[in-house]
C-alpha positions as a Markdown table, in Angstrom:
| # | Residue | x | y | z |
|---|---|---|---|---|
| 1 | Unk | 0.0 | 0.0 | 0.0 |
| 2 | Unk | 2.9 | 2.4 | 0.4 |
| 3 | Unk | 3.1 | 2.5 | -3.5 |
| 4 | Unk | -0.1 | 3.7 | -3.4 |
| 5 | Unk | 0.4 | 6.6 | -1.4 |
| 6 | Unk | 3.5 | 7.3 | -3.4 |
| 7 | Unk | 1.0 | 9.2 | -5.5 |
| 8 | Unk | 0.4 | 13.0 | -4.6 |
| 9 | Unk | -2.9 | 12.9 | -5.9 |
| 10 | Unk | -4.2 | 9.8 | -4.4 |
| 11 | Unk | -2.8 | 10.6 | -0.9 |
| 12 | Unk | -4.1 | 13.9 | -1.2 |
| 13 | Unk | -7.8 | 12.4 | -2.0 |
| 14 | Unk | -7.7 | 9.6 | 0.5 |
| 15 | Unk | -6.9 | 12.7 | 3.8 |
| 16 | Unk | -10.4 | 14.0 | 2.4 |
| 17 | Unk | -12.2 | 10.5 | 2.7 |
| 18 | Unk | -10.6 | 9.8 | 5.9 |
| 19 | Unk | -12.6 | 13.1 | 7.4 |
| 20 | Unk | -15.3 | 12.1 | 5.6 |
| 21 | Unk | -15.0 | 8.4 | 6.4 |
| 22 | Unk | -14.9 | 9.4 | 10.2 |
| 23 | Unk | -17.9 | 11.5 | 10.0 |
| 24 | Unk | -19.8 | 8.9 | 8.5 |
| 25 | Unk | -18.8 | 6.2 | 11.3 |
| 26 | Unk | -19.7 | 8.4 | 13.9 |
| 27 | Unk | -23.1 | 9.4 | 12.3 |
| 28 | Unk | -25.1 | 6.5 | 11.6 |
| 29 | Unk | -25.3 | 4.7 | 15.6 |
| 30 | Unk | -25.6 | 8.1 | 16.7 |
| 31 | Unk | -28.6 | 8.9 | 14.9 |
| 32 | Unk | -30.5 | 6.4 | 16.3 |
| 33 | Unk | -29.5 | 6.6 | 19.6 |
| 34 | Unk | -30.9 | 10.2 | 19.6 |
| 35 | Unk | -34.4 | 9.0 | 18.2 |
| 36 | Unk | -34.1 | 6.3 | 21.2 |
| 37 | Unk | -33.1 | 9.6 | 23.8 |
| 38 | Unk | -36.0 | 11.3 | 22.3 |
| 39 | Unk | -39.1 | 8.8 | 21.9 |
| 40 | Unk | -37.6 | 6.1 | 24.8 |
| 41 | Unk | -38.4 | 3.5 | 21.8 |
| 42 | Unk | -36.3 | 1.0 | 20.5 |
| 43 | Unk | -38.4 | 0.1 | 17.3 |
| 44 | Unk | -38.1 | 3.5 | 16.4 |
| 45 | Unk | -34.6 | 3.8 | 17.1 |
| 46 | Unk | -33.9 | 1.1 | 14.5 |
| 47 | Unk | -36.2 | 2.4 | 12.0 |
| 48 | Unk | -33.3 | 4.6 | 11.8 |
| 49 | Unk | -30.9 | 2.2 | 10.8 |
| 50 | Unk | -33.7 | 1.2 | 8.0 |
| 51 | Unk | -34.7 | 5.0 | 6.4 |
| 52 | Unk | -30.8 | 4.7 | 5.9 |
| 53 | Unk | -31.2 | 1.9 | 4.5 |
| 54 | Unk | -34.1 | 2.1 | 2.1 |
| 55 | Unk | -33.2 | 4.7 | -0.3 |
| 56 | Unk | -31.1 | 1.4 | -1.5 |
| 57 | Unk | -34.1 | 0.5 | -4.1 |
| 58 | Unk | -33.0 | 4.0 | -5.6 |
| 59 | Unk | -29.7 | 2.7 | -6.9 |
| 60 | Unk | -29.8 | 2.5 | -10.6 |
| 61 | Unk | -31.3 | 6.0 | -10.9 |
| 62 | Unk | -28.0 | 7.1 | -9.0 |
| 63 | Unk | -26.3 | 5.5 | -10.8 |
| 64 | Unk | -27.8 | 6.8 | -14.1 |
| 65 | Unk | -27.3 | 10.2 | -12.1 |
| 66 | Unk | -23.7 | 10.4 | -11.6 |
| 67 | Unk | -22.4 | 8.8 | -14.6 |
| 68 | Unk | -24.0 | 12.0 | -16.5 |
| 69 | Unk | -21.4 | 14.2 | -15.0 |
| 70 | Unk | -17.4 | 14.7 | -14.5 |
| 71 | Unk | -16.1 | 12.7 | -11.6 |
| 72 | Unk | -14.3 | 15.2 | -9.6 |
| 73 | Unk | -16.5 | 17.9 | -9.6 |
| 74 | Unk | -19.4 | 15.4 | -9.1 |
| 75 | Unk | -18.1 | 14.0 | -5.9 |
| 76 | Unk | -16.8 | 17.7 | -4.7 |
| 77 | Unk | -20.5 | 18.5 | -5.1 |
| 78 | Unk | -21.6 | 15.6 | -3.4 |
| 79 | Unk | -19.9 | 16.1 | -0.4 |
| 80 | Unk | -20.8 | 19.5 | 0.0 |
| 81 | Unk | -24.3 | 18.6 | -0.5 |
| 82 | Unk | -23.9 | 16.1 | 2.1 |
| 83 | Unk | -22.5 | 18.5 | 4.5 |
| 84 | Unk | -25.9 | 21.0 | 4.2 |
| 85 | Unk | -28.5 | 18.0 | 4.1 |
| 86 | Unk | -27.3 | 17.7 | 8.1 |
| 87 | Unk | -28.2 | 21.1 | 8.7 |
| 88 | Unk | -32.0 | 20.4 | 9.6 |
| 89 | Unk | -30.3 | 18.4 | 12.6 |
| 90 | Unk | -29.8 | 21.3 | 14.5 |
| 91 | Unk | -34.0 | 21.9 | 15.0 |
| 92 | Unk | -34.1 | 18.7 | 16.5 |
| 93 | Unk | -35.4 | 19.6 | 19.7 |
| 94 | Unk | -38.1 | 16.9 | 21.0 |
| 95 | Unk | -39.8 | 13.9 | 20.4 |
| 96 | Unk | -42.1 | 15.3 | 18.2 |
| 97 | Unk | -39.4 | 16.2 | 16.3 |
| 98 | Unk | -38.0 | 12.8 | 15.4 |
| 99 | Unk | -39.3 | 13.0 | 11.8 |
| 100 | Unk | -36.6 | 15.4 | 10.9 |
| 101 | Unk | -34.0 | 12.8 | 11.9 |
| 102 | Unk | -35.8 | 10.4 | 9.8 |
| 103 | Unk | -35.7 | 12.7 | 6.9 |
| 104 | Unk | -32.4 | 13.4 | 7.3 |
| 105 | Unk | -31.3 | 9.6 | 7.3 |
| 106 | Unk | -33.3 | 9.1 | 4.6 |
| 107 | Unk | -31.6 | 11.5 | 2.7 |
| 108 | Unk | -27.9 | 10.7 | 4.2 |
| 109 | Unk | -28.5 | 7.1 | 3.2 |
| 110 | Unk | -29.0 | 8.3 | -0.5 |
| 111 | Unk | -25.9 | 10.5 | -0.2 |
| 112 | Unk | -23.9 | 7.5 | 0.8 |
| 113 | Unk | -24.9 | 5.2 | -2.1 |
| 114 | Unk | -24.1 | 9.0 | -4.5 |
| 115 | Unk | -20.8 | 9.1 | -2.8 |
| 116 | Unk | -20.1 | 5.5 | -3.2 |
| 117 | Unk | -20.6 | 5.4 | -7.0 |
| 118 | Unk | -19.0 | 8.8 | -7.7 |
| 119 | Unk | -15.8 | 7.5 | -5.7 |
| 120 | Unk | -15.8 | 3.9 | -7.5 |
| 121 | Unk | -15.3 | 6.1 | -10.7 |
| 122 | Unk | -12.5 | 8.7 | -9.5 |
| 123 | Unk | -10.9 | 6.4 | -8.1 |
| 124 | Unk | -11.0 | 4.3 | -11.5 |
| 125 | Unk | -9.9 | 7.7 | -13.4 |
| 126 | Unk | -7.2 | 8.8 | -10.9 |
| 127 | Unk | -5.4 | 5.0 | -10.1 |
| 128 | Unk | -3.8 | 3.1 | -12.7 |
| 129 | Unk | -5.4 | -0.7 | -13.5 |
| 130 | Unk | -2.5 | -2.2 | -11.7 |
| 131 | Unk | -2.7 | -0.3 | -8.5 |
| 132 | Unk | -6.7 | -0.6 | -8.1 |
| 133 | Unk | -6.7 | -3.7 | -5.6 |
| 134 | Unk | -3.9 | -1.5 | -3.5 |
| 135 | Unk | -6.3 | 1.5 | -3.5 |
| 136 | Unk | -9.7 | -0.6 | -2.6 |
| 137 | Unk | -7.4 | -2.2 | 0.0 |
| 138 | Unk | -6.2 | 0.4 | 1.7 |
| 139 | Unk | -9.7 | 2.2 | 1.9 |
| 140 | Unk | -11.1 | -0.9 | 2.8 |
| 141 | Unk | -8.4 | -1.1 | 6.0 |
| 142 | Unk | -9.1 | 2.7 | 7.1 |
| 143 | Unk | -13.2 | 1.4 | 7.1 |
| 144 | Unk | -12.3 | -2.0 | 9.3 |
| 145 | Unk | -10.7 | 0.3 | 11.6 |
| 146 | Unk | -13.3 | 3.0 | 11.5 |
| 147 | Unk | -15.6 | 0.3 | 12.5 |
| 148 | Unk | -13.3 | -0.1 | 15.8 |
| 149 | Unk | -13.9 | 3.3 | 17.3 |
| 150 | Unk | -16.2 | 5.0 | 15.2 |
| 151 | Unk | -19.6 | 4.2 | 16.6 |
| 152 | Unk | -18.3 | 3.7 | 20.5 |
| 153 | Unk | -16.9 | 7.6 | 20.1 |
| 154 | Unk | -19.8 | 8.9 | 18.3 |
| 155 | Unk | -21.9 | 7.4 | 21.4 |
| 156 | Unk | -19.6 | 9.1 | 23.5 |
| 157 | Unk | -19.4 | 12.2 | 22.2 |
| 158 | Unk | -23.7 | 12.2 | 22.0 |
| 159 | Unk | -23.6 | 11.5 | 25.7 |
| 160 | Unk | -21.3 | 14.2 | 26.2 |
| 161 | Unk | -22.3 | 17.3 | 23.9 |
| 162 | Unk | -25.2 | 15.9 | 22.5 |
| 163 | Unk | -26.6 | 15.3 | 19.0 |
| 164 | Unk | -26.3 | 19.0 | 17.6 |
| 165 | Unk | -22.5 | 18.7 | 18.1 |
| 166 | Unk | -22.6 | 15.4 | 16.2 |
| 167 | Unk | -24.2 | 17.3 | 13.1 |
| 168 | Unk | -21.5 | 19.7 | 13.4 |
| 169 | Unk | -18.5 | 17.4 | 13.1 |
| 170 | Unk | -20.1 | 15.7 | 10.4 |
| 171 | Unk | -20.7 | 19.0 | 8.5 |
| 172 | Unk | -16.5 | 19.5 | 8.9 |
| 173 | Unk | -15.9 | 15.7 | 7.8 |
| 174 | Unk | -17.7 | 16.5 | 5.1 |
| 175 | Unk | -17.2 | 19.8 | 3.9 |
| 176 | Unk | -13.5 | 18.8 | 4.1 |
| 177 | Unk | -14.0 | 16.2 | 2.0 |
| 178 | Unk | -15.1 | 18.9 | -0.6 |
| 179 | Unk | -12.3 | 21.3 | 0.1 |
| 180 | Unk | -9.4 | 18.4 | -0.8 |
| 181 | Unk | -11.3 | 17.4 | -4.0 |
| 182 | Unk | -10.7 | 20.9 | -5.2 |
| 183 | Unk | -7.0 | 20.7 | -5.3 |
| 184 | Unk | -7.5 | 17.5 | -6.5 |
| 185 | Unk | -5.3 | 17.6 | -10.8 |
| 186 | Unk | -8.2 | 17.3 | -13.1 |
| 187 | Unk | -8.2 | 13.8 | -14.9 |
| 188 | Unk | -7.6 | 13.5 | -18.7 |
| 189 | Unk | -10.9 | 13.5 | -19.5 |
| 190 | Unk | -12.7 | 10.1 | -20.8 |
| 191 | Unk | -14.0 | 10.9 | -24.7 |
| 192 | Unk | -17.8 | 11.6 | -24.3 |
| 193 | Unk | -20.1 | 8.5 | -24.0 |
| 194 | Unk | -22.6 | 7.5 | -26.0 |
| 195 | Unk | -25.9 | 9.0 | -24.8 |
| 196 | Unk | -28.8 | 6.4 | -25.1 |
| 197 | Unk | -32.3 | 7.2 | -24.3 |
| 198 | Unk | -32.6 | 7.2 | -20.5 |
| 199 | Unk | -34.2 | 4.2 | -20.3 |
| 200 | Unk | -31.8 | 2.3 | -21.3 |
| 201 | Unk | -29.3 | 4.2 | -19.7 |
| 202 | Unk | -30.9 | 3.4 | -16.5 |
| 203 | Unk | -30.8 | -0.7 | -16.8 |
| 204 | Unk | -27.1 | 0.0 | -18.5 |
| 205 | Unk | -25.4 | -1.0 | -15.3 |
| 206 | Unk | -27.7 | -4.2 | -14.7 |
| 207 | Unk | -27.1 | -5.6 | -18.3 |
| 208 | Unk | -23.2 | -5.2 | -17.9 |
| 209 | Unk | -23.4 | -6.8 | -14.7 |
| 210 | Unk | -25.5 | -9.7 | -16.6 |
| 211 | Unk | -23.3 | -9.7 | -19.7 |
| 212 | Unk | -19.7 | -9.7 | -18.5 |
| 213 | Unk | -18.7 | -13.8 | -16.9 |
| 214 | Unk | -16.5 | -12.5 | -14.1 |
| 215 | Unk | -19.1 | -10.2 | -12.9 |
| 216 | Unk | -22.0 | -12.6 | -13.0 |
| 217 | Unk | -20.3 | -15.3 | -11.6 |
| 218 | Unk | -19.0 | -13.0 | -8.6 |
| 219 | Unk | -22.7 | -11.4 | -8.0 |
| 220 | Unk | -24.6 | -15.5 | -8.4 |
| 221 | Unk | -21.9 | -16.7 | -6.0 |
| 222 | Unk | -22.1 | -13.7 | -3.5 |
| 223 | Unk | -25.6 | -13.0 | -3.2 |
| 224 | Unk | -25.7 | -17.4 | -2.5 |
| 225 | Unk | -23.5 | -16.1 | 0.5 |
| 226 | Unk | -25.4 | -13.0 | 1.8 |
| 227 | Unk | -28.5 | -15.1 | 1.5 |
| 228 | Unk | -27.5 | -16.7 | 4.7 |
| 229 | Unk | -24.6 | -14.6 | 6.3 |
| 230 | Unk | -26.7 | -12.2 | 7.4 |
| 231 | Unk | -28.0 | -14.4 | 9.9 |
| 232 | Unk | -25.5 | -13.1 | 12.0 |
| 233 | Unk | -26.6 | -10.2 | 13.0 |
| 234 | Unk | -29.2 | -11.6 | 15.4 |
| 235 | Unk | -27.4 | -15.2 | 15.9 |
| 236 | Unk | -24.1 | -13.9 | 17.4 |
| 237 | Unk | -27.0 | -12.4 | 20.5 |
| 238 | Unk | -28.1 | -16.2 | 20.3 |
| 239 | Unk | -25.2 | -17.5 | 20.9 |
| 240 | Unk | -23.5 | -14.8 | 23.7 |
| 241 | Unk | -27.0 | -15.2 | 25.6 |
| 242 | Unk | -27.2 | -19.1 | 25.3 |
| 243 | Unk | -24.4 | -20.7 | 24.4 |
| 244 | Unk | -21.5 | -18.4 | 26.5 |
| 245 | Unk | -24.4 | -17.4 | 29.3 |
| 246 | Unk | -23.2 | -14.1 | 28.5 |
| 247 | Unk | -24.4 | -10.7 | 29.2 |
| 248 | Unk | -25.7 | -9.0 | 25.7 |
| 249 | Unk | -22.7 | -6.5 | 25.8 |
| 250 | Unk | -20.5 | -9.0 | 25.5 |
| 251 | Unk | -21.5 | -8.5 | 21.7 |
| 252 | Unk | -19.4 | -5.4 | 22.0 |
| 253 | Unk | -16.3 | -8.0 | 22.6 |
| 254 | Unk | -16.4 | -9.7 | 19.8 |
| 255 | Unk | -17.4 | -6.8 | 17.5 |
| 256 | Unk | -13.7 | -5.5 | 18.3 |
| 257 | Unk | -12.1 | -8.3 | 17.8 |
| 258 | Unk | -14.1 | -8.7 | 14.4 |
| 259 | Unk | -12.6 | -5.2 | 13.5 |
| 260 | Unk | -9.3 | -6.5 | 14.3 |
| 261 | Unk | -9.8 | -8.9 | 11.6 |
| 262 | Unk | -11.0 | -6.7 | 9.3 |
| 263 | Unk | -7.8 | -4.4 | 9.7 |
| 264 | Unk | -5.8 | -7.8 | 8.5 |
| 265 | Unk | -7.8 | -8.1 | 6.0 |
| 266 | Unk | -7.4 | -5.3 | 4.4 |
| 267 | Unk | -3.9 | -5.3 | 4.7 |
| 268 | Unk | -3.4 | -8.5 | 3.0 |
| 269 | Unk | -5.9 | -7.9 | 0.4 |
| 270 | Unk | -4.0 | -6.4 | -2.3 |
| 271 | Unk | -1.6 | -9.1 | -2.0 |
| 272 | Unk | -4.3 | -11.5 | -2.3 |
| 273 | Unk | -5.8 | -10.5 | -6.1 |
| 274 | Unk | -2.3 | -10.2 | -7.2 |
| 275 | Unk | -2.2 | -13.9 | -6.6 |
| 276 | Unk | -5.5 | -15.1 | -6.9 |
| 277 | Unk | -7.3 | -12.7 | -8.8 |
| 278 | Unk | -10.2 | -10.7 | -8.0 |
| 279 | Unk | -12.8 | -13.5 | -8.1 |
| 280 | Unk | -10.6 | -16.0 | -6.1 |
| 281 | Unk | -10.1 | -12.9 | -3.5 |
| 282 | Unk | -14.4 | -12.6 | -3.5 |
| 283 | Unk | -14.2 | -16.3 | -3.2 |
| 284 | Unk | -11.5 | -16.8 | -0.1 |
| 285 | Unk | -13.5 | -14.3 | 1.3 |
| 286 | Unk | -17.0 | -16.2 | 1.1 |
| 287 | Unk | -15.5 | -19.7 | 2.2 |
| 288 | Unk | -13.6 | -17.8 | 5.3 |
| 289 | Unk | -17.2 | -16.9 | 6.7 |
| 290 | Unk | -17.5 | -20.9 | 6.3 |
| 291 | Unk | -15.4 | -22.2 | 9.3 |
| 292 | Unk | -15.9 | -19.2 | 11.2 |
| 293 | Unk | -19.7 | -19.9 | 11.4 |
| 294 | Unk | -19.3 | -23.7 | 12.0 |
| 295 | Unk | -16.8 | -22.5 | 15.1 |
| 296 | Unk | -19.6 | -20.5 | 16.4 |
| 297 | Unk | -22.4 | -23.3 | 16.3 |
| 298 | Unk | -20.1 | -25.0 | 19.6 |
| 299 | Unk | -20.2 | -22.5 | 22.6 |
| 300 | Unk | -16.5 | -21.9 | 23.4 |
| 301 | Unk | -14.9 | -19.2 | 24.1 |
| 302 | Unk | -11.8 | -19.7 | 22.6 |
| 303 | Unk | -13.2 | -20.8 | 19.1 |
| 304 | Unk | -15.5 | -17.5 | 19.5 |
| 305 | Unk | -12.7 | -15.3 | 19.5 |
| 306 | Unk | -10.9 | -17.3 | 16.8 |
| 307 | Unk | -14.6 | -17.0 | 14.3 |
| 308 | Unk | -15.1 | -13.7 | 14.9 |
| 309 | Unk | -11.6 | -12.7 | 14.0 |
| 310 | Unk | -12.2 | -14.8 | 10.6 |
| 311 | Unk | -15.2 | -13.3 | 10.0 |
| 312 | Unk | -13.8 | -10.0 | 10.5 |
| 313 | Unk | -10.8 | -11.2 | 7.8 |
| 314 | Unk | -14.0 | -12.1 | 5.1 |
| 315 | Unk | -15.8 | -9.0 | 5.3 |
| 316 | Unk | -13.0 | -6.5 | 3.5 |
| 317 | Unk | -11.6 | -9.3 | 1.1 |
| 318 | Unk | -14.9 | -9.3 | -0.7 |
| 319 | Unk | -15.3 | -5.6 | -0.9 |
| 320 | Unk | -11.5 | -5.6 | -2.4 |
| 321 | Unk | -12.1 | -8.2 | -4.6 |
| 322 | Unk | -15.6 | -7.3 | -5.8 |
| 323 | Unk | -14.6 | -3.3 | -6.0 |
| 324 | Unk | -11.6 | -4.1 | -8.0 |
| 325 | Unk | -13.3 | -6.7 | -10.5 |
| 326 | Unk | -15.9 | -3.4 | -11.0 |
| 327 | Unk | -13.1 | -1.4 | -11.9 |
| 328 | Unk | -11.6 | -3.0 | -14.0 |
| 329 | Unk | -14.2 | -4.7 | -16.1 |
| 330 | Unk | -16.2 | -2.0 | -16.6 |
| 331 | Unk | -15.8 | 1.3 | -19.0 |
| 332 | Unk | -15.7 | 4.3 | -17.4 |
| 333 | Unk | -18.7 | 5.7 | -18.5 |
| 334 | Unk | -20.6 | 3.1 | -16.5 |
| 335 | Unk | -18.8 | 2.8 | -13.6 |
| 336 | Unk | -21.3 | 4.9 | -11.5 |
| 337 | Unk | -24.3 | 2.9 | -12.6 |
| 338 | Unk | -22.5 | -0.3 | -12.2 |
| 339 | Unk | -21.0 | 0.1 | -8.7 |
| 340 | Unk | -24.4 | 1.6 | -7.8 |
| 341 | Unk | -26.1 | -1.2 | -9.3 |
| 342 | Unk | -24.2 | -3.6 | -7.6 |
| 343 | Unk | -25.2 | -1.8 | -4.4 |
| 344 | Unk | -28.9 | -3.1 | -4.8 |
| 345 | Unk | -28.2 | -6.3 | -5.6 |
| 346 | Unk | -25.6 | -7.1 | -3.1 |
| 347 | Unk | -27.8 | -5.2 | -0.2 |
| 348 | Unk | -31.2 | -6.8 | -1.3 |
| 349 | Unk | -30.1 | -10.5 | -0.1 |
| 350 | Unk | -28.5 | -9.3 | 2.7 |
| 351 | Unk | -31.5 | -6.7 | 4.3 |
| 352 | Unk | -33.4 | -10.1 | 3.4 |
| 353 | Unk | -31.3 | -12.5 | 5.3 |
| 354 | Unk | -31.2 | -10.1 | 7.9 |
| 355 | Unk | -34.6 | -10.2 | 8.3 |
| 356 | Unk | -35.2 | -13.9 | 8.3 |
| 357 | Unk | -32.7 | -14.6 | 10.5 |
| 358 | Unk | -34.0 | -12.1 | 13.5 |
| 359 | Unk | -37.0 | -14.2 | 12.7 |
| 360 | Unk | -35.9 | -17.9 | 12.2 |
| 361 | Unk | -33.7 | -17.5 | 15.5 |
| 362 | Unk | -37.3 | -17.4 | 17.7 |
| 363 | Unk | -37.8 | -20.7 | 16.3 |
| 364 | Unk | -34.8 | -22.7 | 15.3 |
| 365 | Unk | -31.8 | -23.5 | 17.6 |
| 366 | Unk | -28.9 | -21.0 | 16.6 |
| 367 | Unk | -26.7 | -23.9 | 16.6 |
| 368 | Unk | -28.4 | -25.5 | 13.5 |
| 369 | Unk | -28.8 | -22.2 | 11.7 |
| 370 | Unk | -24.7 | -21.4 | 12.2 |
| 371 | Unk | -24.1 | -24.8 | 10.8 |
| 372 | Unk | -26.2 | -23.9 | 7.9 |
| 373 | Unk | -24.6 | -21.0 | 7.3 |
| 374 | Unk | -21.2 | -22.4 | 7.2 |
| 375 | Unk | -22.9 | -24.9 | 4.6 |
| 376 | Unk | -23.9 | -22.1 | 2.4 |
| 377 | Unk | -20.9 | -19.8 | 2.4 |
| 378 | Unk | -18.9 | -23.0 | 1.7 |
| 379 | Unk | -20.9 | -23.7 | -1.4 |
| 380 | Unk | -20.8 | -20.6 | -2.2 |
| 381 | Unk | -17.2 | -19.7 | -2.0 |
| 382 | Unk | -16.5 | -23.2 | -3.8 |
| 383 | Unk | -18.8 | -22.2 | -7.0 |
| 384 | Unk | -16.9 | -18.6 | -7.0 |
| 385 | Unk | -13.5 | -20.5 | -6.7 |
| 386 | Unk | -14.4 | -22.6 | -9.3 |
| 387 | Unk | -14.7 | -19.5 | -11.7 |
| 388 | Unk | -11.1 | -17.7 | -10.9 |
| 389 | Unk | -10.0 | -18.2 | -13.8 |
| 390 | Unk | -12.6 | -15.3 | -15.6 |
| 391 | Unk | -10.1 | -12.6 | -13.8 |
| 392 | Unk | -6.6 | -14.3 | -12.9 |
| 393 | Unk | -4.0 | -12.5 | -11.8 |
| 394 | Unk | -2.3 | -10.3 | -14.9 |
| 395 | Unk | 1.1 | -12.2 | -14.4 |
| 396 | Unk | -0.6 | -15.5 | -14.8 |
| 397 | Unk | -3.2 | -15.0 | -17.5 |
| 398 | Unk | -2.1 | -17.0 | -20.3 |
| 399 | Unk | -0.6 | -15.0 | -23.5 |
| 400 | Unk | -2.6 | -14.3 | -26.5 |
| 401 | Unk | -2.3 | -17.1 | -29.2 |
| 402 | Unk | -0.5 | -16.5 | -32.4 |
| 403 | Unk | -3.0 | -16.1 | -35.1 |
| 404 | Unk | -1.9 | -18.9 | -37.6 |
| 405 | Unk | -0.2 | -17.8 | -40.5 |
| 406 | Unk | -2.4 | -18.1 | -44.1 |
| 407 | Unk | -1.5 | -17.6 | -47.5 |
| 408 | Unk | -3.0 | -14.3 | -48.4 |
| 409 | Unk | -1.6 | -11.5 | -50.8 |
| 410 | Unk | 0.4 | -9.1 | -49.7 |
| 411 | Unk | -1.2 | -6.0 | -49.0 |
| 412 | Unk | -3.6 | -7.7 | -46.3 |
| 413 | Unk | -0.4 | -9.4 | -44.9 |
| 414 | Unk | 0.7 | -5.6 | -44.2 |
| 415 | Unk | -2.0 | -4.9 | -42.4 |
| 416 | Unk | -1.6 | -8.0 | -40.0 |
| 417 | Unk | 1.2 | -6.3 | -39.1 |
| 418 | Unk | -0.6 | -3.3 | -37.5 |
| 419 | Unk | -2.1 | -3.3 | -33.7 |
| 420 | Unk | -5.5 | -4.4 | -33.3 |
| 421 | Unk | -6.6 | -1.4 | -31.9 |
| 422 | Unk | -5.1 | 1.3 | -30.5 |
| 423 | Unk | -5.8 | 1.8 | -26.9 |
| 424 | Unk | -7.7 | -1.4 | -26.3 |
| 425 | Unk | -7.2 | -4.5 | -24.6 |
| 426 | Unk | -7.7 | -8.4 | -25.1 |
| 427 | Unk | -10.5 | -9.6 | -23.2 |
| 428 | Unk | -8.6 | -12.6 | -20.7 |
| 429 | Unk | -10.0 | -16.0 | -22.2 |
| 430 | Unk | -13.2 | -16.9 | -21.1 |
């Protein structure tokens, strides 16, 4: 990663997204544990976490949105946005007030998925092809340890200035976020792309994600996966409260040590799709979720602490593997709606699976439902392993065949001599 940030202009991007970054994983606990201080509800403190979450179904217009327009300025924009949409925050003053919260999370969860898709595309105009996986990795390390003390200091800081201070240190992350874009060198600039009718436009992402092999194989296999490892979320209470006769904020434990595993993850990533590829990175990180959820269907301690720190090791290798394989298998002018796109489909089984699994844990022992999710992810990482080869690793893809040599005359012979097209790249072999 230090080759990386070797590059002015990355370094100088990735201090904005660490502000913004920060303001982000301070924000989104925070917001619901002010509707909870205001309204003394817990269903309505999680309806927080899901008006953040529903703009999702929104993705390909977003998509369609921010592909229309220059990256850089685009995401400057963005982020400045972001930054004033926070502003009704500070009217917040009583329960009866909790709709502008909702409005704003709302709104700050269609910011994120705008922010995500503009960033997949600088990030694809500003890094070269063979530095991508380092980039995602790195980004993808800063977020595992955001995850670490993010949410426990925005707590803290709610209980200690209160929710209108939050607003205000997310206004800075953000805002200075926008003010390092602006010294950001302007890109070359991509030739214009070919306008369709927006119609099309819209489902452009979807049928590229559906037409290119590495990309369909890598959604099929990882939406098998978030099927079932979403689960989780409600089993790892199962098993603190039943199987460790635990208090619940023991859950806090193992949420650390999950984040220590997600720092090791991204730090090995890179190295991991210069070996394996991108798919066989999505893949390794599937299957790791596999023996970290059988570990967790027997109650011990040790073996806890040993799953969750695998678990925490899966969660950025996809993200590397699957942002990368975006990146570079997808033309710059789609970018935004593909990354966007694969927002919604990724998200949609996982809210599911979320879902089922708060509601199959009331009725099936956790036990049985960790060991089916160790099933699953191991199927599914074994079907995306089985496709690797659709993205190997640059230094291993096999080279081109020779075309064989015909009789011809010799003006066309001439012209075999010539590139095949300036600028462009073999497709690897299917």
């Amino acid at each position: 990663m230090r080759t990386i940030l070797r590059r002015p202009d990355f370094r100088l991007l990735f201090g904005g997204l660490l502000a913004s970054m920060t303001a982000e994983s301070i924000l989104l606990l925070a917001l619901a544990i002010w509707v909870k201080d205001l309204t003394g509800s817990n269903g309505l403190a999680g309806a927080t976490i899901f008006a953040v979450i529903a703009p999702m179904m929104l993705a390909p217009l977003v998509g369609w949105f921010v592909d229309r327009y220059p990256r850089r300025p685009f995401f400057l924009a963005a982020n400045a946005l972001t930054a004033a949409l926070l502003t009704p925050l500070f009217a917040v003053r009583h329960a009866g007030d909790v709709w502008i919260v909702y409005l704003v999370a709302a709104l700050y969860g269609l910011s994120s998925i705008t922010l995500g898709a503009a960033l997949s595309g600088l990030i694809r105009e500003m890094v070269p092809v063979e530095l991508l996986a380092e980039a995602n990795g790195l980004l993808q390390t800063v977020r595992q340890g955001m995850r670490l003390i993010g949410p426990l200091a925005g707590a803290a800081l709610y209980a200690a200035l209160g929710g209108w201070a939050l607003a205000g240190i997310g206004i800075v992350g953000f805002l200075t976020a926008a003010a390092v874009v602006t010294v950001l060198p302007t890109p070359q600039q991509a030739p214009p792309p070919v306008r369709l009718r927006w119609p099309a436009e819209l489902g452009a992402g979807l049928r590229h994600l559906a037409g290119e092999p590495a990309l369909r194989r890598a959604l099929l296999g990882y939406g098998l996966g978030s099927l079932v490892m979403g689960f989780s979320e409600s089993l790892i209470f199962a098993y603190v409260d039943q199987g460790l006769n635990r208090d619940a904020t023991f859950v806090g434990v193992l949420v650390t040590v999950q984040g220590v595993g997600g720092l090791l993850g991204g730090l090995c990533s890179p190295a991991l799709v210069r070996r394996l590829g991108e798919v066989g990175t999505l893949a390794a990180g599937v299957a790791f979720f596999s023996p970290a959820a059988l570990a967790l269907a027997y109650p011990d301690i040790r073996l806890g602490f040993a799953a969750v720190l695998l678990a925490g090791v899966s969660l950025p290798l996809t993200m590397v593997g699957l942002h990368t394989l975006i990146q570079r298998r997808t033309p710059p002018a789609l970018v935004g709606r593909v990354a966007a796109a694969t927002q919604a489909v990724v998200s949609g089984p996982q809210a599911f699976s979320i879902g089922a699994g708060a509601l199959l844990v009331g009725f099936l022992d956790y036990r049985l439902l960790f060991a089916l999710v160790g099933v699953a992810t191991l199927i599914a990482g074994g079907y995306l392993w089985q496709g690797r080869h659709l993205s190997a690793p640059p230094g291993t893809r096999p080279p081109t065949p020779a075309l064989p040599v015909l009789p011809a005359p010799r003006r066309p012979a001439e012209d075999a001599d010539r590139p095949l097209a300036t600028g462009t790249h073999l497709p690897p072999p299917r």
